[in-house]
Legacy VTK file of the C-alpha trace (Angstrom):
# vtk DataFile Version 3.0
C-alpha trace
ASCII
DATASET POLYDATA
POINTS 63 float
6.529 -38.142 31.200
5.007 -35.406 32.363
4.562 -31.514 30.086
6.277 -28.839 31.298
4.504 -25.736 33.142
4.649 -22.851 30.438
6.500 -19.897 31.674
5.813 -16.350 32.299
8.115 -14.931 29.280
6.291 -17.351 26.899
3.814 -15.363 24.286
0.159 -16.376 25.075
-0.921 -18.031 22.240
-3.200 -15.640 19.793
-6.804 -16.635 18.843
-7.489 -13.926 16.280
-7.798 -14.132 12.973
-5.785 -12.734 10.247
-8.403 -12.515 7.365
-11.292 -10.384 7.245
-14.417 -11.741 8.064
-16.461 -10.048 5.604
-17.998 -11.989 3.270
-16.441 -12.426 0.121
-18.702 -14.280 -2.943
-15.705 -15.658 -4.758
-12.150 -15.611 -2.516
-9.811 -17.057 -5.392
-10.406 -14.040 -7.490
-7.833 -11.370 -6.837
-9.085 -7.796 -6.067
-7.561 -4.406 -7.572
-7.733 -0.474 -6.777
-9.734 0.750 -9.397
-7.857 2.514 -12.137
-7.331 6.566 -11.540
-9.689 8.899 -13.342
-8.653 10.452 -15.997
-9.040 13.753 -14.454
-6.426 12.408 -11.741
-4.174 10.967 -14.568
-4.578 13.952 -16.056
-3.327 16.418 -13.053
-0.427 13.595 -12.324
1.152 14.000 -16.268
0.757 17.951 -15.731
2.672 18.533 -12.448
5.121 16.233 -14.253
5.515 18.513 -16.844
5.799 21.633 -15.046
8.561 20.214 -12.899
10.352 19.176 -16.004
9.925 22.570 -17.104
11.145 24.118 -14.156
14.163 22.245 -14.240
14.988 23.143 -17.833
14.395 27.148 -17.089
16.414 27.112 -14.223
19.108 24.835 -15.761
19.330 27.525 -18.683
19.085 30.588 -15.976
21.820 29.311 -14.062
24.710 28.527 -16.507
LINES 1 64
63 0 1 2 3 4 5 6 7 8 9 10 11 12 13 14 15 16 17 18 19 20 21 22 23 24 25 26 27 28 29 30 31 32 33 34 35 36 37 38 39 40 41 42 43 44 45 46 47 48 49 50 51 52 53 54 55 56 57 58 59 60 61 62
């Protein structure tokens, strides 16, 4: 039995390597984004508001 010749429309096979190769001191603990500042949190909850208010003035402007 002999192995057949790969062809040309066969993928090459990859060598690379998926993870990172930093070094990480303890790779079964998960990582996380830090939380947002409050300052962020802050700005987020206040554009929220304003677009809630603009709705309600122009709801009441238009009818």
């Amino acid at each position: 039995m002999s192995t057949p010749e790969p062809t040309t429309h066969d993928p090459e096979p990859t060598t690379h390597d998926p993870e990172p190769t930093t070094h990480d001191p303890d790779p079964e603990q998960p990582r996380y984004e830090p939380p947002p500042s409050v300052g962020k949190l802050a700005l987020w909850v206040l554009l929220f508001v304003v677009a809630a208010v603009v709705v309600v003035l122009g709801g009441v402007y238009f009818t």
